[in-house]
C-alpha positions as CSV (number, residue, x, y, z in Angstrom):
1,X,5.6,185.4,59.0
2,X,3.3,185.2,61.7
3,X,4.4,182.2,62.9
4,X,8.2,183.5,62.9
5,X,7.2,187.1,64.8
6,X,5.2,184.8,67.3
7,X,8.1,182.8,67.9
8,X,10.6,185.6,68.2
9,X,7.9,187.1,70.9
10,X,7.9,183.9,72.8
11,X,11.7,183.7,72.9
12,X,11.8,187.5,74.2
13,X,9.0,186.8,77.0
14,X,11.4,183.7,77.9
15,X,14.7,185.6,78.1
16,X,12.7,188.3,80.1
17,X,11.2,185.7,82.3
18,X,14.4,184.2,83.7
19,X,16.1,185.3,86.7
20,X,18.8,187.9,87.1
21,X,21.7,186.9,87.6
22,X,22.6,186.8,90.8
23,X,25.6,189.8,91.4
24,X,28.7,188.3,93.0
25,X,29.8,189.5,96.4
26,X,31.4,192.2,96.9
27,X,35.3,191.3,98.4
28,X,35.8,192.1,101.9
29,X,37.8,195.1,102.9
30,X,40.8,193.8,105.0
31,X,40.2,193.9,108.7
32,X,41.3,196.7,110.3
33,X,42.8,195.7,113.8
34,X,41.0,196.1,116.9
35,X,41.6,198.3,119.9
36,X,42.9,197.0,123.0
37,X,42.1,198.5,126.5
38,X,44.3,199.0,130.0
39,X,42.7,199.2,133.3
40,X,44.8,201.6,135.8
41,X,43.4,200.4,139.0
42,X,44.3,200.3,142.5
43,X,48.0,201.8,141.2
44,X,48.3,198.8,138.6
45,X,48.0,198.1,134.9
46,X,45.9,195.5,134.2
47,X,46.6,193.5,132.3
48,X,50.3,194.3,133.3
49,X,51.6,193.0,129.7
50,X,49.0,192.8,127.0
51,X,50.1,191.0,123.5
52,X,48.5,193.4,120.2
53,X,49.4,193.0,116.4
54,X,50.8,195.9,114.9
55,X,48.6,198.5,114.1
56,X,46.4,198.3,116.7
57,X,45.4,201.0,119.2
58,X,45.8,200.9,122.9
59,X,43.6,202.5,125.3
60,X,44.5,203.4,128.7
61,X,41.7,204.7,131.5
62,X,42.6,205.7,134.8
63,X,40.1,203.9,137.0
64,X,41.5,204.9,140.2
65,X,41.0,207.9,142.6
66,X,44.5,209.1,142.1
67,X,46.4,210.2,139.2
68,X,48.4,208.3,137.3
69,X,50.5,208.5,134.0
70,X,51.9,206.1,131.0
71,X,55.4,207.1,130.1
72,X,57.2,204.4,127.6
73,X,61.0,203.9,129.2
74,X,62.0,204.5,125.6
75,X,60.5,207.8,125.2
76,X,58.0,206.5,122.6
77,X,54.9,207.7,124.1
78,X,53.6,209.7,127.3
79,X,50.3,210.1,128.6
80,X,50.7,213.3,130.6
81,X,48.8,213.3,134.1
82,X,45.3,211.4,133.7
83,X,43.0,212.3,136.2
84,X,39.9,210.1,137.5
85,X,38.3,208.8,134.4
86,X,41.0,210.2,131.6
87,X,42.0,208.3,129.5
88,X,45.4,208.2,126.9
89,X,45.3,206.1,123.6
90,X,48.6,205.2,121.2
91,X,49.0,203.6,118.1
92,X,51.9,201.0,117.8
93,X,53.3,201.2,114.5
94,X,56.4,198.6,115.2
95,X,56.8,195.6,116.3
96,X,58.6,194.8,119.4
97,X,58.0,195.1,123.4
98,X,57.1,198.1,124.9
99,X,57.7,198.8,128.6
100,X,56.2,201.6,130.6
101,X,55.3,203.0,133.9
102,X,53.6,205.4,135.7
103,X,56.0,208.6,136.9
104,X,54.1,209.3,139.7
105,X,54.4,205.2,141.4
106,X,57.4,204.0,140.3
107,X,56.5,200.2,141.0
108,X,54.0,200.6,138.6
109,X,54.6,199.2,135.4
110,X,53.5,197.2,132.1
111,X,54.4,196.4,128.7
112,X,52.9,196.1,125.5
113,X,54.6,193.5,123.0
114,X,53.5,194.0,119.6
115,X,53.5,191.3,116.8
């Protein structure tokens, strides 16, 4: 009897002794897409067409001395005046190509093609 509760003892120490397992890694959430940023500069867009995935958000600043705006030709989306600094962000939801400009300098325009 002795020898059996000894044994019994020795096989709990040795199932107590071994290592944990180890937990298995979590999964990954999905990546959410990353922002993308426009320069207004020097009465440009830069870059003048800038290629996101769908999803993703575009920033816009105004890093010039005069005011500017981002008005979609389609309606779609409109910045409003951005003073020195301002800046105007939009989430593209659909894929397709996006062109805007700025109201106040007509010759100023870009487009945003989403994939």
């Amino acid at each position: 009897m002795c020898k059996t509760l000894l044994i019994a003892l020795l096989s709990l120490l040795l199932l107590a002794a071994q290592p944990a397992p180890k937990d298995k890694p979590k999964p990954k959430a999905p990546p959410t897409p990353s922002a993308a940023a426009v320069s207004i500069k020097d009465r440009k867009f830069t870059p003048e067409t800038l290629t996101i995935k769908k999803g993703q958000t575009v920033t816009w600043t105004n890093n010039d001395d005069l005011d500017h705006t981002v008005n979609a030709n389609d309606g779609s989306f409109s910045s409003g005046t951005l003073k020195k600094r301002g800046t105007f962000q939009y989430t593209f939801k659909t894929a397709g190509k996006f062109p805007y400009n700025c109201k106040l300098h007509p010759r100023q325009k870009g487009t945003i093609v989403v994939e």
